[in-house]
DSSP file (Angstrom, degrees, kcal/mol; ACC not computed):
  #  RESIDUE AA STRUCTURE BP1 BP2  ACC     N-H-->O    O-->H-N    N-H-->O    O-->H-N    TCO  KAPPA ALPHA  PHI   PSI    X-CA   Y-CA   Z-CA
    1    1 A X     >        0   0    0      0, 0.0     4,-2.2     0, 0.0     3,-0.3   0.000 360.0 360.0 360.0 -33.8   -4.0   41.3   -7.4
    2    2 A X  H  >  +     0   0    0      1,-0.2     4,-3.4     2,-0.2     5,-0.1   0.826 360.0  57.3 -86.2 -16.3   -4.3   41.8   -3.5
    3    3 A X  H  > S+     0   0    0      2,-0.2     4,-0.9     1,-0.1    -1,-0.2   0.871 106.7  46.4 -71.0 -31.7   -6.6   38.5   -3.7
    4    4 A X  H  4 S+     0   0    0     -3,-0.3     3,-0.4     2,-0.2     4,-0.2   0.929 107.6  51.0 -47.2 -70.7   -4.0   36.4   -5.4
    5    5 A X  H >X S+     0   0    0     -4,-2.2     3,-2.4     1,-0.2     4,-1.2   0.975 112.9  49.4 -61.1 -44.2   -1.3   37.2   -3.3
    6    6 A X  H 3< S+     0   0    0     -4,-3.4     4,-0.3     1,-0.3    -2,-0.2   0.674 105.1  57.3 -64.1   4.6   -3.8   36.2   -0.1
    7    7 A X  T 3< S+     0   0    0     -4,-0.9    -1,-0.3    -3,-0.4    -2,-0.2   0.456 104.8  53.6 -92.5 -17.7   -4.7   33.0   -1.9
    8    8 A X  T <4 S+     0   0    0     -3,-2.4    -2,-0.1     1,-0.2    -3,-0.1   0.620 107.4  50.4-119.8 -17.2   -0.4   32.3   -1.7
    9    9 A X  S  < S+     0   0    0     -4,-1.2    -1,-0.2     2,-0.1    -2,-0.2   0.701  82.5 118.4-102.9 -16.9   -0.2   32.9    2.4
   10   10 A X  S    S-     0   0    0     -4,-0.3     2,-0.3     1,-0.1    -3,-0.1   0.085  77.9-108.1 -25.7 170.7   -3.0   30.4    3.2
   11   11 A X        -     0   0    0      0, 0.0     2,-0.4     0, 0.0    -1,-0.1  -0.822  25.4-130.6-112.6 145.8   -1.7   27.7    5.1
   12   12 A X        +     0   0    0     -2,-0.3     4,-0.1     1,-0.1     0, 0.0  -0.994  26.4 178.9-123.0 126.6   -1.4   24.3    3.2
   13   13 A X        +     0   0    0     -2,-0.4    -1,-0.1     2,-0.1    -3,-0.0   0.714  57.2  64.7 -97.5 -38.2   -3.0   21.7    5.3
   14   14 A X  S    S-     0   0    0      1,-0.0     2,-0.2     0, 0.0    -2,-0.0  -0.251  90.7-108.8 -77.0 173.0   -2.6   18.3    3.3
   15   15 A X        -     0   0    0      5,-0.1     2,-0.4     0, 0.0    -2,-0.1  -0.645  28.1-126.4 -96.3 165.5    1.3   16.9    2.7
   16   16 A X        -     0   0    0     -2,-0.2     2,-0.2    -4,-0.1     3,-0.1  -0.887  34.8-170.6-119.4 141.7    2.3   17.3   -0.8
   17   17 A X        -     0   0    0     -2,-0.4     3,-0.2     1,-0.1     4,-0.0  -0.739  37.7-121.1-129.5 172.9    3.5   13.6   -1.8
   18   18 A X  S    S+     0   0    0      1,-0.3     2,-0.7    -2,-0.2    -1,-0.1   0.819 117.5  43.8-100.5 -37.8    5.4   12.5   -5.4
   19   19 A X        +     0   0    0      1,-0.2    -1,-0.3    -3,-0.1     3,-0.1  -0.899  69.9 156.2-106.3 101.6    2.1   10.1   -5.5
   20   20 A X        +     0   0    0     -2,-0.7     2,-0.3     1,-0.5    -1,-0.2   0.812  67.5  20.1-108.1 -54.9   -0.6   12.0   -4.6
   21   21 A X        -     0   0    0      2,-0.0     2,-0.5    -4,-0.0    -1,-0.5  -0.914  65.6-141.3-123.4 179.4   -3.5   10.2   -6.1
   22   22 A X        +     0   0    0     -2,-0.3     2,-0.3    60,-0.3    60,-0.2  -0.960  43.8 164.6-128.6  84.6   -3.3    6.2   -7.3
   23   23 A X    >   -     0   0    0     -2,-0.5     3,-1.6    57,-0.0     4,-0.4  -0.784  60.4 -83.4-123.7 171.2   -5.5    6.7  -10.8
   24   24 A X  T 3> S+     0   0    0      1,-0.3     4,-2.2    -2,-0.3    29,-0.0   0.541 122.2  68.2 -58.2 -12.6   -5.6    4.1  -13.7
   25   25 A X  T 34 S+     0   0    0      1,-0.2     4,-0.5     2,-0.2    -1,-0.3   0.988 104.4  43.1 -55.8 -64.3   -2.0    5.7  -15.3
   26   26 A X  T <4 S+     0   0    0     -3,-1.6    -2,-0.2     2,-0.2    -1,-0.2   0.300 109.7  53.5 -80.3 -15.0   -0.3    4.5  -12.6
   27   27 A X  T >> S+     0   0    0     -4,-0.4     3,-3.8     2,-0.1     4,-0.8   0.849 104.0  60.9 -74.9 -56.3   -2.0    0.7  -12.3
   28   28 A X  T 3< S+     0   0    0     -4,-2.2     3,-0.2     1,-0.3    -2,-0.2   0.696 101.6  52.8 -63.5 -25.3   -1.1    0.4  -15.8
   29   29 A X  T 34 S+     0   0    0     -4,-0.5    -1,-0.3     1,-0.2    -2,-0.1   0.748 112.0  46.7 -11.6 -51.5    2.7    0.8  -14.7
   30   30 A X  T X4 S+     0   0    0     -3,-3.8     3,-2.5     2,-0.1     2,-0.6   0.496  80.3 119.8-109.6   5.3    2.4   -1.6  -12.5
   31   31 A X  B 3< S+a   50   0A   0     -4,-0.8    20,-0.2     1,-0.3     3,-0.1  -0.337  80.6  22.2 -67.7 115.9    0.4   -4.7  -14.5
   32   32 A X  T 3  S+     0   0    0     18,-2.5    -1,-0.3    -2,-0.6    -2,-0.1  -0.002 108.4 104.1 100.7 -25.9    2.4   -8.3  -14.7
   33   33 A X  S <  S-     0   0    0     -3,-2.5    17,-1.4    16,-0.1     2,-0.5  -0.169  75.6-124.9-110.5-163.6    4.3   -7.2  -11.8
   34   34 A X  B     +B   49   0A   0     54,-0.3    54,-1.5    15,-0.2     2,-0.3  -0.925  45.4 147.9-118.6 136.9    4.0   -8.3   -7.8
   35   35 A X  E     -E   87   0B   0     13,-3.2     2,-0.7    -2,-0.5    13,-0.5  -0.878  48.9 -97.0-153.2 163.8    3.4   -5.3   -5.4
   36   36 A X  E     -E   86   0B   0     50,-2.3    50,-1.1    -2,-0.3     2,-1.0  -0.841  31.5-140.7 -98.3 133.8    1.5   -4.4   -2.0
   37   37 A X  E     -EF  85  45B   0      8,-1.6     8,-1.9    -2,-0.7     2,-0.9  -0.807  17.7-160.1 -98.6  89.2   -1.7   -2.9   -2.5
   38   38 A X  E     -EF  84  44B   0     46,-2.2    45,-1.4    -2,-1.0    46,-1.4  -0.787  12.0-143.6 -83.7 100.6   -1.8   -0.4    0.0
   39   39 A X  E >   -E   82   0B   0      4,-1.9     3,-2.3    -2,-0.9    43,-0.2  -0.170  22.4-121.3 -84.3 143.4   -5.4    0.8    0.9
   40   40 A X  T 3  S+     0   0    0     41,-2.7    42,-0.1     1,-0.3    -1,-0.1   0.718 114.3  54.7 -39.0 -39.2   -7.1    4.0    1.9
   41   41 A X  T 3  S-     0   0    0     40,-0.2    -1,-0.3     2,-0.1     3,-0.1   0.228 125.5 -98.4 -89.0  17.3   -8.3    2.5    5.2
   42   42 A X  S <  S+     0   0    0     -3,-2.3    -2,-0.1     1,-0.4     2,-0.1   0.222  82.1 137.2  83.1  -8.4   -4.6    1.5    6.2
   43   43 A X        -     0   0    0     -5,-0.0    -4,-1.9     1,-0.0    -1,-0.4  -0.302  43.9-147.3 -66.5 132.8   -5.1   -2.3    5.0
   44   44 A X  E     -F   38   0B   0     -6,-0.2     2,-0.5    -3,-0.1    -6,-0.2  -0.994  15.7-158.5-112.3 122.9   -2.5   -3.8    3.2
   45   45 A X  E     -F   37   0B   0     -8,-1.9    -8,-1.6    -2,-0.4     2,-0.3  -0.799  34.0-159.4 -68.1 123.3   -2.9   -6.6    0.1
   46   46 A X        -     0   0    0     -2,-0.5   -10,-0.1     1,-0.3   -11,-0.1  -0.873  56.0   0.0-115.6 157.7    0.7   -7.8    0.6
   47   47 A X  S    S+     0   0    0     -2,-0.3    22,-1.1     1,-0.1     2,-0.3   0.801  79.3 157.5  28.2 105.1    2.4   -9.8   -2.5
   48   48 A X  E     - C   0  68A   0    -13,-0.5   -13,-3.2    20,-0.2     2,-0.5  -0.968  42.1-131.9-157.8 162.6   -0.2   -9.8   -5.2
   49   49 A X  E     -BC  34  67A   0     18,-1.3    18,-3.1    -2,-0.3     2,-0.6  -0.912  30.1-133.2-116.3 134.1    0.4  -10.3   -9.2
   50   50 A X  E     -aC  31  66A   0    -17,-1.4   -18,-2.5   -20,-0.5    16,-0.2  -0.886  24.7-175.2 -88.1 133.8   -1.8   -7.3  -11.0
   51   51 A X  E     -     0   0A   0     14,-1.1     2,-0.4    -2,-0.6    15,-0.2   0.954  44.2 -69.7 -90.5 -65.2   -3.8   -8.8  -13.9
   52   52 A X  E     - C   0  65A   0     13,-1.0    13,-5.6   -21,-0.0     2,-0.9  -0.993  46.9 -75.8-168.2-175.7   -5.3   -6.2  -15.5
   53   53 A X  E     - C   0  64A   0     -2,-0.4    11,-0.2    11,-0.2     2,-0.1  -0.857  32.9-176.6-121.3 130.5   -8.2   -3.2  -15.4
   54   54 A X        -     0   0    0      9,-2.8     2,-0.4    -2,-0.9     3,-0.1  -0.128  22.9-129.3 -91.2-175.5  -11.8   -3.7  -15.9
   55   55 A X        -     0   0    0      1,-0.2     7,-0.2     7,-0.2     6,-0.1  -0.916  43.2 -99.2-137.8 133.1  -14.7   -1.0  -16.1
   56   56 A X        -     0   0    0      5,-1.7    -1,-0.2    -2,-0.4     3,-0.2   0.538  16.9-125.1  20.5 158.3  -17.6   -1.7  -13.8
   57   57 A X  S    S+     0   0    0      1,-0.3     2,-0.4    -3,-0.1    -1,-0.1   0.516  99.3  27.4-105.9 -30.5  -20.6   -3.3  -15.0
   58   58 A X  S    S+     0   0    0      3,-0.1     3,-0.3     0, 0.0    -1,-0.3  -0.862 116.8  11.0-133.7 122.1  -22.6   -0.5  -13.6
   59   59 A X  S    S-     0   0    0     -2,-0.4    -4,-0.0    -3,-0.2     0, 0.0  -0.571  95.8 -77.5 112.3-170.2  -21.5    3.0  -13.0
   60   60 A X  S    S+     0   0    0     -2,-0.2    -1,-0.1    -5,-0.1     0, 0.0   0.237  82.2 137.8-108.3  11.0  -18.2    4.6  -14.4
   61   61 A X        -     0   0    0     -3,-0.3    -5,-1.7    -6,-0.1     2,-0.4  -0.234  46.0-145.6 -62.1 144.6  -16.0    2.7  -11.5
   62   62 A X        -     0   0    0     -7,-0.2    17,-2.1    -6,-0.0     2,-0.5  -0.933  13.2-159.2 -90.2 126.0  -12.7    1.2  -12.8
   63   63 A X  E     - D   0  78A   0     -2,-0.4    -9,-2.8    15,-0.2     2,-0.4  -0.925   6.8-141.4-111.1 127.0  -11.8   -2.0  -11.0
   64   64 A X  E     -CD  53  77A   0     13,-0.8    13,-1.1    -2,-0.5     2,-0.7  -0.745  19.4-146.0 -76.5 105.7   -7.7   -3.7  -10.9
   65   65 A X  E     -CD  52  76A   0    -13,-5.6   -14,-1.1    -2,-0.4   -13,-1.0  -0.823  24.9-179.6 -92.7 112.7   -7.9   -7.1  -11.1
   66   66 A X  E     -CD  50  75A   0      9,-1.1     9,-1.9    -2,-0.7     2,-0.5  -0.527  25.4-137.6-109.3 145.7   -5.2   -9.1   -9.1
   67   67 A X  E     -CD  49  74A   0    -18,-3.1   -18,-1.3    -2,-0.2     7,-0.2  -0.864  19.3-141.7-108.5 130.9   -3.9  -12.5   -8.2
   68   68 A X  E >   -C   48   0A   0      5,-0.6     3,-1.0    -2,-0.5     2,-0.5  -0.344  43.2 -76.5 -83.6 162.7   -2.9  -13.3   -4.7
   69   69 A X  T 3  S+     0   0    0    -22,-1.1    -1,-0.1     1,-0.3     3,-0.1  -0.333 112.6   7.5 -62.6 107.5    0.3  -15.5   -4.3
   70   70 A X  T 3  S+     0   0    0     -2,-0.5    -1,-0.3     1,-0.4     2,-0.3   0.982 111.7 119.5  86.2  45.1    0.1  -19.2   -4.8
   71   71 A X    <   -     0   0    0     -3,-1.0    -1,-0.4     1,-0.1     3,-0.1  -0.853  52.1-162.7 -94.3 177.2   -3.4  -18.7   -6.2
   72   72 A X        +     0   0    0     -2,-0.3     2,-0.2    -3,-0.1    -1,-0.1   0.813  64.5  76.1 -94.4 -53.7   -5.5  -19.1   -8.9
   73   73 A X        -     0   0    0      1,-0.1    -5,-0.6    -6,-0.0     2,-0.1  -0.400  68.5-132.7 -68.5 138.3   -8.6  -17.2   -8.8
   74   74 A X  E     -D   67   0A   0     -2,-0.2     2,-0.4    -7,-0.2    -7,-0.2  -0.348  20.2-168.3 -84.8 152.3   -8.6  -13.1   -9.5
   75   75 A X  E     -D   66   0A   0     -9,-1.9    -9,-1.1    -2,-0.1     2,-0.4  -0.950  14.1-121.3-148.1 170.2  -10.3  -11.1   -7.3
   76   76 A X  E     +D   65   0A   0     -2,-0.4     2,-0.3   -11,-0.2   -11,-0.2  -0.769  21.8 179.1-113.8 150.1  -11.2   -7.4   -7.8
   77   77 A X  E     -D   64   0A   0    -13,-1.1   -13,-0.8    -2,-0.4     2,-0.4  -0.970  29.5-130.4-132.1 146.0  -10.5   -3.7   -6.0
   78   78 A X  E >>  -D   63   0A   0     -2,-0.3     3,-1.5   -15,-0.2     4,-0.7  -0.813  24.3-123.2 -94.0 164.4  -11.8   -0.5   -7.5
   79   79 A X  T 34 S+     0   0    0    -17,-2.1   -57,-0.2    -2,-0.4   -16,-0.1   0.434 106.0  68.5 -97.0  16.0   -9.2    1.9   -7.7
   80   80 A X  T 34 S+     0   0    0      1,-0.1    -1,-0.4   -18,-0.1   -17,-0.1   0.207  99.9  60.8 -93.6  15.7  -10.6    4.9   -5.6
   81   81 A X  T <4 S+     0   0    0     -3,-1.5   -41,-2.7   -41,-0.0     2,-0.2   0.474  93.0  83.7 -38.5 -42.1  -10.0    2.1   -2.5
   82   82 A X  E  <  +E   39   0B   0     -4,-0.7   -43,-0.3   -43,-0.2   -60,-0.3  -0.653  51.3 177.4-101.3 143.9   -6.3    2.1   -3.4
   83   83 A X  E     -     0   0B   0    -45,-1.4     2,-0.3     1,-0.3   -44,-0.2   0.602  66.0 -29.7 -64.4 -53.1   -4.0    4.8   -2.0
   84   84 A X  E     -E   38   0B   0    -46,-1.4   -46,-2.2   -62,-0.1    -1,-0.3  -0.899  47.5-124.4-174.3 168.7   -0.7    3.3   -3.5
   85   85 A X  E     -E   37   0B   0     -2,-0.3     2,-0.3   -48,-0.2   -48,-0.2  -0.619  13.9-170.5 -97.7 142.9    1.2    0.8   -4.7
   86   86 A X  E     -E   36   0B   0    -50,-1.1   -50,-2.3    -2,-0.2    -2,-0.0  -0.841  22.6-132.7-149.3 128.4    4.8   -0.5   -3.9
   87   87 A X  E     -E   35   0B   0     -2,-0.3     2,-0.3   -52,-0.2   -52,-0.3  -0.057  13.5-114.2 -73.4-177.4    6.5   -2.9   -5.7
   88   88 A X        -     0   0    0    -54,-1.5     2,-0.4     2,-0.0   -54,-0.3  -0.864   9.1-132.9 -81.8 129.2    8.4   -5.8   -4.9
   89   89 A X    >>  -     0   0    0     -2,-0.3     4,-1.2     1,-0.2     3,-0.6  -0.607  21.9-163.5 -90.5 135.6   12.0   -6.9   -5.2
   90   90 A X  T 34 S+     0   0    0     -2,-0.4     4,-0.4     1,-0.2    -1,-0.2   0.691  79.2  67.0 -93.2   9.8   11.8  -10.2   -6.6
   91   91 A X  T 34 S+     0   0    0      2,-0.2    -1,-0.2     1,-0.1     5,-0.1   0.507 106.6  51.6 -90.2   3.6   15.3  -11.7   -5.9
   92   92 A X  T <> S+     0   0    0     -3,-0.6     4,-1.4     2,-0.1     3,-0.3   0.772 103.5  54.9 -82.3 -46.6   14.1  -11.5   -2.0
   93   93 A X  T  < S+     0   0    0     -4,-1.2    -2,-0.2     1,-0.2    -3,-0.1   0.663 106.9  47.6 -49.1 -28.2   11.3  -13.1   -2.6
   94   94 A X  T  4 S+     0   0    0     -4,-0.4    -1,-0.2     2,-0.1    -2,-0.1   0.330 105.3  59.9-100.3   1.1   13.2  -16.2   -4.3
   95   95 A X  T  4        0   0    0     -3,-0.3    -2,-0.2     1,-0.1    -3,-0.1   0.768 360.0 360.0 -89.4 -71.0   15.8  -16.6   -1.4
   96   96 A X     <        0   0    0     -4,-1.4    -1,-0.1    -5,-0.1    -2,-0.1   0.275 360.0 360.0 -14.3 360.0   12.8  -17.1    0.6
């Protein structure tokens, strides 16, 4: 018991966030719509359409494939890269 309770006075170092990790649940949310890809290294993907999720061709990585704006071609991320997502309003984007 007295281990429990010191387990509960530890100090909690990391911030507790509503999005905590960016796993393949939460790309599937967000697929057909246009969003900022906000990356683990502080890099932003700004306005990009997500197409869909792939599996690797080797190993167990899952990669989101996305279209950048005014393109054609798909390009790829794997999704431990990604930190979170935030969508886009699109009636701001079409005043523009």
């Amino acid at each position: 018991m007295r281990t429990l309770l010191e387990q509960n006075r530890r100090p909690r170092h990391r911030m507790v966030n509503n999005m905590e990790h960016f796993n393949v649940n939460i790309a599937k949310s967000y697929i057909g719509k246009n969003v900022n890809l906000h990356l683990k290294d502080g890099a932003v993907i700004v306005n990009v359409k997500l197409k869909n999720i792939k599996q690797a061709e080797l190993g167990k990585t899952k990669l989101i494939e996305y279209i950048p704006f005014r393109n054609i071609k798909s390009k790829k991320i794997p999704i431990t890269n990604i930190a979170y997502a935030k969508m886009l309003n699109q009636n701001i984007l079409a005043q523009s």
